[in-house]
N, C-alpha and C positions, 0 to 999 in steps of 0.2 A: 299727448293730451287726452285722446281716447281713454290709455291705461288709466289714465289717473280719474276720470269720469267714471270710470269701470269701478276700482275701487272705492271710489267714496259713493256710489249707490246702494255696493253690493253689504260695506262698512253702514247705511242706513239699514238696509232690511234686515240687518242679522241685530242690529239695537231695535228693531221695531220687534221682533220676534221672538229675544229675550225679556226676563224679567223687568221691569224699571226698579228703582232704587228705592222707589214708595213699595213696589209690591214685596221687594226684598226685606224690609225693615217690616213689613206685616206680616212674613211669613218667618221670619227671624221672634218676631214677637208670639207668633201661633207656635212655633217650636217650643218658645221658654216656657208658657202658658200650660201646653202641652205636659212637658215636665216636671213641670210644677207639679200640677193636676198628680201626675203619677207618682212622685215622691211623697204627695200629700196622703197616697190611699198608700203606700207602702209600708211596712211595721219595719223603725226604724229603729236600731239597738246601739246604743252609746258605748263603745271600746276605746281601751287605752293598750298600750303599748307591753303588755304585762301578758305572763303564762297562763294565767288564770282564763285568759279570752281565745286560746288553742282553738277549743272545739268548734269553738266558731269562727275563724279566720278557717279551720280546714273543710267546714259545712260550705261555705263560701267559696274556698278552692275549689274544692271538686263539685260548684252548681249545684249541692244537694238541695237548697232552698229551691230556686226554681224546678227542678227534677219534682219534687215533691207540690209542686201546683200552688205557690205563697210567691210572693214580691217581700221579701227579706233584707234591708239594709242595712249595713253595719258602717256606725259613726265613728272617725277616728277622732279622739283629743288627747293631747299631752297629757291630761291631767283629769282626775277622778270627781275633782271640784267641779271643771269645765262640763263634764258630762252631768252633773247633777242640774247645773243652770238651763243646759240644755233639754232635763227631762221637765222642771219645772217651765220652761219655756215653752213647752210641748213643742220644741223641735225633735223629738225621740220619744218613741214609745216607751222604751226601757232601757236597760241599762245593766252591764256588769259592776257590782259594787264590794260593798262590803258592807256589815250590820250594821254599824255604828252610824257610818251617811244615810243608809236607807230608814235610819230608825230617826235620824236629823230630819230628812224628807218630810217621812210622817207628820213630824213635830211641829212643820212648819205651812200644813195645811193639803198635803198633795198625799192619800194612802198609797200604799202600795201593794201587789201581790207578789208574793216568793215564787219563783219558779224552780229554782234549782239552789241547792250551798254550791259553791265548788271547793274545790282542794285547795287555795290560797290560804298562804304561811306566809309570814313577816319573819327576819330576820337583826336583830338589833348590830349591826357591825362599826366595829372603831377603826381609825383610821390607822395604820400599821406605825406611822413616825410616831404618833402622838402615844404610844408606848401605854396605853389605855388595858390594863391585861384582865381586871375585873369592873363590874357594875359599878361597885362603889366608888371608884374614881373618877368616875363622871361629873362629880363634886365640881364646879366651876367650869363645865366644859361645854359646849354647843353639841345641840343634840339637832340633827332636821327632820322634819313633818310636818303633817298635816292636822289642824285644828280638824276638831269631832269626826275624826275618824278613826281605825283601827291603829294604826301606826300612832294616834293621841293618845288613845288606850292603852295599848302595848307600852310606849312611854313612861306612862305614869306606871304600869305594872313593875313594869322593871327599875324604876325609881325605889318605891315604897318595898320590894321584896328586899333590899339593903338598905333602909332606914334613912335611905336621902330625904332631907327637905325637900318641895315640889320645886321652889323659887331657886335652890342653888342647880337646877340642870338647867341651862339657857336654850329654850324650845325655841328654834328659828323652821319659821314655813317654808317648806320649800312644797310645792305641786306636784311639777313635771317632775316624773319620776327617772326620766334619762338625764336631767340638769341637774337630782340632786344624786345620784352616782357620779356625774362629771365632778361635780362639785369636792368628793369623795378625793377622785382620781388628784385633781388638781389640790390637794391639803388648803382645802377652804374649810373643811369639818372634821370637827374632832370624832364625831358619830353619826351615824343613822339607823332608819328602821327601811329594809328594802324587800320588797317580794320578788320571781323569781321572775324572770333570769336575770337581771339585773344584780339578786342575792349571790348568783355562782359570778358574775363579772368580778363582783369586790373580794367571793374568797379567791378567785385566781390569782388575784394582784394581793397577796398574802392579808388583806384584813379579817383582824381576829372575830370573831362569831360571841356575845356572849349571851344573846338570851334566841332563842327560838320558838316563836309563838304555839310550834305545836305541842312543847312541854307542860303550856297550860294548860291543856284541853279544852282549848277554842277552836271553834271552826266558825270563821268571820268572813269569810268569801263568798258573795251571793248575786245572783243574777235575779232580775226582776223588773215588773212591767206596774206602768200606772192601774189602779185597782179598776179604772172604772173601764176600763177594755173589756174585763170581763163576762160584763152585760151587752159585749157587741156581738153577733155572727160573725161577720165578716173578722173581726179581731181574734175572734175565739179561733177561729178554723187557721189564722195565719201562726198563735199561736202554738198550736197543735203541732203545722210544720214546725216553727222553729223547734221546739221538744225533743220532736221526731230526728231533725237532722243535727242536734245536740246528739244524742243518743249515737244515733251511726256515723258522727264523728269521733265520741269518744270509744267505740268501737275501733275503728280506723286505726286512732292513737295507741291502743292499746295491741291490736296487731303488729306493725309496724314499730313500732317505738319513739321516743322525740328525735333519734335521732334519722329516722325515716322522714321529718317532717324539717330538718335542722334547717333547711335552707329559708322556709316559711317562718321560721320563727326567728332567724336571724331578719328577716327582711320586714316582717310585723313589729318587732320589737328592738329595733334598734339596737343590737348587739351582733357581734363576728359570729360566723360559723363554728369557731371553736371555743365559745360561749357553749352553745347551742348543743355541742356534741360533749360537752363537760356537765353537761345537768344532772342530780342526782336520779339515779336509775328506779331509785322507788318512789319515784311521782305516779300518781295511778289520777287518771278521770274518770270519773262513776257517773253512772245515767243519772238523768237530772230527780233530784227530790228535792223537796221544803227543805231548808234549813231544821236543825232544829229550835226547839221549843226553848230550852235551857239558854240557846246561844243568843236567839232575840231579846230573851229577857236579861240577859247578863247586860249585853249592850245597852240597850237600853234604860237598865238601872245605872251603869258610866255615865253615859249621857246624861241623863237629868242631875246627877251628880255634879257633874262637872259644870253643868247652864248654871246650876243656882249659884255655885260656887263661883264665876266668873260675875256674875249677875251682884253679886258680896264685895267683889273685887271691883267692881265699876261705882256700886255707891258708897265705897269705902275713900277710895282718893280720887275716881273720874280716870285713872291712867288706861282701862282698855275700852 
C-alpha cells in the first residue's frame, strides 16, 4: 500500500512540474506564430520541378543562402501556373518563370523585375506509336500545354511554320510538368512541348524531337521577383544574396558538371539518375543577367495576340 502511495504522489509532483496542456497548446501556438513571423520576413522563390531551377536547388544544397547572411526560401509546385497564383497571392516573392507568364503577370495588374534569362528550352516531342515523323501531321492530333505561356507560343510557332490551321491541333492543358510526360509515357498524347529533363526522359524512351525552341532564337526562361521589392532594404540586400548564390551555384555546376549534381537533380525533379547522367553535355548556366530586350517584346507582342484573339473567340460563339 505504501508503494502505491509512493507512486501516485511522486506521479502528482512530476504533472505539477511539467507543462499543462493549456501551456502546451500556447507554446505550440508561440511556435506556429513564431514561424510564421519568419517565413513572412523570408524571400521566398517559387520552383518547379524543372532544370532551369538547378542553381538554386544547389545554392540551397550547399547553405549558400544563409552562408551568405539572407533567409532564402525556395517554393516547390508541380506546376508554373500554381506558382504564378502564388506570387499574385504574395505567398512568394518570386518566382522561376518564363516571359510569356511573367509578361501575363504584368498584364494582369502585379509588375515585375527580371533578375536573371536562364537557359530553358522547350522541346516539341511525339509520341513514338503514334508514328508522328513531321510537324505537319499534327493535323487532328492532341498536342499538351500550357495556356499563355511558352509551351502556348512555341505551339502555335510550330503550328503556323507548316501552314496548320490553329483549330485543327487539339491544344489540351496539362500543368504538371511530370503528369504531362507520364501522360506521354502512358500513350495518352499524341504530342508535347517538354523542357528539361523531363525533354531527355521522352528522347530516351525513343520519341521523336521535332521542333526545338532553341532554333528560333528564343530565350524564354526567366527568373524574377515582384517589382515593388525593389524599393525595400531589407528586400534589396536579400536579393543581392540570392544573385550572389545564383552566380556561385552556376559556378558550382559548371565545375563539376550535371552529372556531379545527378543525384539532386534526380531527386528535385522527379526523374532516375540515369535521366540525369543522359542530359545533353552543352547545357551551360550563365550568371544571372536581364533577359533580353528582343525576348520581352516578342513574348509579349504573342500574348496580346493571342488575349484579343481569344477575347474574338468568346464574343463570337461564348465557347471559351
Amino acid at each position: 500500500m505504501k508503494h502505491i502511495i509512493l507512486i501516485f504522489v511522486s506521479t502528482a509532483l512530476l504533472a505539477a512540474c511539467g507543462p499543462s496542456y493549456e501551456e502546451q497548446k500556447r507554446l505550440t501556438r508561440e511556435e506556429r506564430q513564431r514561424l510564421a513571423r519568419e517565413d513572412s520576413a523570408a524571400l521566398k522563390i517559387a520552383v518547379t520541378p524543372t532544370l532551369d531551377c538547378l542553381p538554386l536547388y544547389v545554392a540551397q544544397h550547399h547553405g549558400l543562402f544563409a552562408a551568405l547572411g539572407a533567409d532564402v526560401r525556395l517554393k516547390r509546385f508541380a506546376a508554373r501556373m500554381d506558382c504564378d497564383e502564388a506570387l499574385r497571392r504574395r505567398k512568394v516573392e518570386g518566382l522561376v518563370t518564363d516571359l510569356v507568364r511573367g509578361q501575363r503577370i504584368v498584364g494582369l495588374g502585379m509588375p515585375l523585375e527580371y533578375l536573371a534569362a536562364t537557359g530553358a528550352y522547350w522541346q516539341l516531342l511525339t509520341n513514338r506509336n503514334a508514328r508522328i515523323k513531321e510537324l505537319k501531321q499534327l493535323n487532328d492530333k492532341m498536342l499538351a500545354m500550357t495556356r499563355y505561356s511558352a509551351t502556348d507560343m512555341l505551339g502555335d510557332y510550330s503550328v503556323d511554320s507548316v501552314g496548320l490551321a490553329p483549330e485543327m491541333v487539339f491544344r489540351i492543358q496539362v500543368n504538371d510538368i511530370v503528369l504531362r510526360l507520364k501522360m506521354l509515357e502512358n500513350n495518352e498524347m499524341d504530342a508535347m512541348l517538354l523542357t528539361e529533363p523531363q525533354a531527355t526522359a521522352a528522347r530516351m524512351q525513343k520519341n521523336p524531337v521535332l521542333m526545338d525552341s532553341r532554333r528560333t532564337g528564343l530565350r524564354l526562361g526567366a527568373m524574377a521577383v515582384r517589382h515593388e521589392l525593389m524599393g525595400d532594404t531589407a528586400r534589396q540586400k536579400q536579393i543581392e544574396v540570392l544573385m550572389k548564390a545564383y552566380d556561385m551555384a552556376c559556378d558550382s555546376i559548371s565545375k563539376y558538371g550535371l552529372k556531379g549534381y545527378r543525384k539532386l537533380i534526380a531527386g528535385k525533379c522527379g526523374v532516375g539518375e540515369d535521366v540525369a547522367d543522359a542530359l545533353p553535355k552543352d547545357i551551360r548556366f550563365e550568371h544571372a543577367a536581364a533577359p533580353r530586350k528582343e525576348d520581352i517584346e516578342r513574348a509579349e507582342a504573342w500574348l496580346t495576340e493571342k488575349l484579343a484573339d481569344d477575347e474574338t473567340t468568346r464574343d463570337d460563339d461564348g465557347s471559351k
